[in-house]
N, C-alpha and C positions, 0 to 999 in steps of 0.2 A: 594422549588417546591413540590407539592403534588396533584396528578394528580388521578382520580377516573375514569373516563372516559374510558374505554376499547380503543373503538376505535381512541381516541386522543391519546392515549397512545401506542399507535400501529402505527401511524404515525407517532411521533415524534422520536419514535425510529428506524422507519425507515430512515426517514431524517439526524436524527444526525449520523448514521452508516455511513450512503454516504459519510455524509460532511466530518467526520473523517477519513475515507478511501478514497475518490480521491477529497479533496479538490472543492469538488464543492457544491456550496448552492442552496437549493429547488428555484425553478419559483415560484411557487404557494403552496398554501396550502387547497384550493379547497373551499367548503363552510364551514360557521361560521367558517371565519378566525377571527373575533374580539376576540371568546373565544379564541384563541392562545393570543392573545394581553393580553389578561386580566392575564392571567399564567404568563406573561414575559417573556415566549418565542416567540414571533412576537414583531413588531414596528411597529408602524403608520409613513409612510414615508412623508404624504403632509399634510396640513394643514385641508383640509377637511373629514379625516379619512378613505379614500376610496381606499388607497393602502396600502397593508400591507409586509412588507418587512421581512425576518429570514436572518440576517446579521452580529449578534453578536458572534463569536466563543467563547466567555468564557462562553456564554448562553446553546450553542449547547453541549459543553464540559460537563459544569455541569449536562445539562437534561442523557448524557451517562450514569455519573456517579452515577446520584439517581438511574435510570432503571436499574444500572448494581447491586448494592449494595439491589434493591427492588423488582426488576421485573427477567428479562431475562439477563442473560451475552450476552454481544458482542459477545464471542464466540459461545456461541447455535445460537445464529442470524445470522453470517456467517454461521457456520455448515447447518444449513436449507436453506440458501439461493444460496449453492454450483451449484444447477441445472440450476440456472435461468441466463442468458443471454441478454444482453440489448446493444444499441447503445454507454452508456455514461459508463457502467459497464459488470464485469464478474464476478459470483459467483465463482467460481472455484478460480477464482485469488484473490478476495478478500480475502477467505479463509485462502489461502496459504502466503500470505500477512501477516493476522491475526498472521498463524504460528510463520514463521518467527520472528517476532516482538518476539512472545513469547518465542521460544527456545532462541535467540540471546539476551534477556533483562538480560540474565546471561551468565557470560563466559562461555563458551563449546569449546573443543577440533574440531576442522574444521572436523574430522573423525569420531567423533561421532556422525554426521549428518548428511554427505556427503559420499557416496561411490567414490570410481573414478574407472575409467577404465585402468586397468594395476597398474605399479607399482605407489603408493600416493609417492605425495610431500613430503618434509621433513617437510616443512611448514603445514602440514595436522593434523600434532600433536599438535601443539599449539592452546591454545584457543583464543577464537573471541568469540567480541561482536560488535553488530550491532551498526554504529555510522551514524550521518548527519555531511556532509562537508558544511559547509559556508562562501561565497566568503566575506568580509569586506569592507567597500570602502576605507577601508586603501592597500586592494590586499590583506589579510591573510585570508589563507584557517581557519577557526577554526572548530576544531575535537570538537564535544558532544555525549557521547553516550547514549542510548534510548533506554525507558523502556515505550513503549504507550500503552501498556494495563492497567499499574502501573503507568498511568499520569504524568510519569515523560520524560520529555527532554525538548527541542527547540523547539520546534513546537505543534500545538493544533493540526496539520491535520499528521495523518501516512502518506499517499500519494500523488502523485500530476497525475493528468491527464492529461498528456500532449498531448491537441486537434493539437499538428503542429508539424514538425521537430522543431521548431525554438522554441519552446518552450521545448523539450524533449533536446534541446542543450543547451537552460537555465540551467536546471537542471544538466545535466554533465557537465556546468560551476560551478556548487554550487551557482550558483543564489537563492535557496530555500531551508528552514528549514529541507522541508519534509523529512527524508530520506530514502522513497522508492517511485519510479518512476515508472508509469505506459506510458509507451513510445508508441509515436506515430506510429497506426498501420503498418507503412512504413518501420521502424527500422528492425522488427523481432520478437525480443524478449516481452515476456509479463510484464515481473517485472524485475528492475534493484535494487540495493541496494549495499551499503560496509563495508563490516566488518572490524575490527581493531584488529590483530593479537597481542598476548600477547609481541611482539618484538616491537611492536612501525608501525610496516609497514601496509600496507592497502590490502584489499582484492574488488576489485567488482566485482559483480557476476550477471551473468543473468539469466536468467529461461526463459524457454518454456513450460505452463500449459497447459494440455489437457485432455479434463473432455469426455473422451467417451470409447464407450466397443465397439471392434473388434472380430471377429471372432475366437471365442474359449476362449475367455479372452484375446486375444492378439492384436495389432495393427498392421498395416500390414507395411512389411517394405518403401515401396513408405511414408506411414505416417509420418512414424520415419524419416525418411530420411530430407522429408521437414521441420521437428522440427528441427534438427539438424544443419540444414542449416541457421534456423534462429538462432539459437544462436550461429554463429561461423562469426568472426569479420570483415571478407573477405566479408560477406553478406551486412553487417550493411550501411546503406544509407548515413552514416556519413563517414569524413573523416578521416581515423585511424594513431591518433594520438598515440604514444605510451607513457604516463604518469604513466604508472601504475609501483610500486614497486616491485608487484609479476605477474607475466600471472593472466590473469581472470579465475575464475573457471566459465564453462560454465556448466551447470546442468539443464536434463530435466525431469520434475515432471509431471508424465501418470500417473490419475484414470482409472484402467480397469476394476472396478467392481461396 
């Protein structure tokens, strides 16, 4: 692929970010979609040449990886994109997201990351790395761990958007690759994921992102409060099943500046 076009190249970078961050593929691609065709990144879907489809994920993956390697990284792309807000997406989360992926693509100590409030776990000192659980239709969970900024794991898409409960329950089934969930606005929390402790056991964790400045640099407690609420498991819309090896670490990540 080799793209000279500014502004083609400016959309497909847009497009491939999304896809790879919440699993969803562009509607359209606006006018002179055939010049996408012609690059191989679009497809002609009907015999008359008159819809054009971006449906290939090894296509979208690759175009990341020349723009990442020739143009912009992924992450200045997040980092600029932190303000902006939309129905299908959240800059802020994506970001944090982004993060994640990249602290956790290498062991780290859970406390080198994470503060906790009062006395830390004993489990807090072990390292974790971010893994995907997937369900088999044999019934076995299998554990991979992932490095998606470094192209390596199970899945082309970091996240998955999950538009339903019933699909954010997919996901906490291990129905999907992705291993970071962005959960249906009902749940609470904004990003789900799990880490794999240096012991063999699992960590998941949720986050509640909040991209705003309060009064004085601070937020105000009614704020915090409501954050807090969404990520404590009493809240959650879901039925609380207890599977987990360790308690979940609940953590909330405020921009106040």
């Amino acid at each position: 692929m080799f793209i000279t076009d500014g502004d083609m190249l400016s959309t497909i970078h847009q497009l491939t970010t999304h896809y790879l961050m919440r699993s969803v593929l562009p509607v359209t691609l606006g006018k002179d979609e055939a010049t996408y065709v012609e690059y191989g990144f679009a497809r002609f879907v009907d015999s008359e040449t008159k819809t054009v489809a971006v449906d290939e994920p090894l296509v979208l993956l690759s175009a990341t990886r020349w723009i990442n390697a020739n143009h912009r990284t992924s992450y200045k792309f997040f980092a600029k994109q932190i303000h902006l807000h939309e129905l299908s997406s959240n800059g802020f989360e994506n970001y944090i997201a982004f993060c994640i992926d990249m602290i956790f693509s290498y062991k780290r100590r859970v406390n080198e990351v994470f503060q906790f409030n009062g006395i830390a776990p004993g489990w807090s000192s072990l390292e974790a790395e971010l893994v995907s659980l997937y369900r088999t239709d044999l019934n076995i969970v299998e554990q991979n761990p992932v490095r998606h900024f470094l192209f390596q794991g199970p899945s082309v898409t970091l996240g998955v958007n999950a538009k339903s409960p019933e699909e954010t329950s997919s996901w906490l089934d291990h129905r999907s690759h992705s291993p970071i969930c962005f959960p249906h606005i009902s749940m609470g929390p904004d990003l789900i994921f799990i880490l794999r402790l240096s012991d063999g056991s699992l960590i998941w964790v949720v986050i509640q992102a909040k991209y705003s400045l309060g009064k004085n640099g601070l937020l105000s407690r009614p704020f915090l409060r409501r954050a807090m609420r969404s990520v404590t498991p009493t809240s959650f819309f879901l039925d609380k099943v207890r599977l987990f090896q360790h308690p979940p670490i609940f953590i909330e990540i405020l921009n106040d500046s």
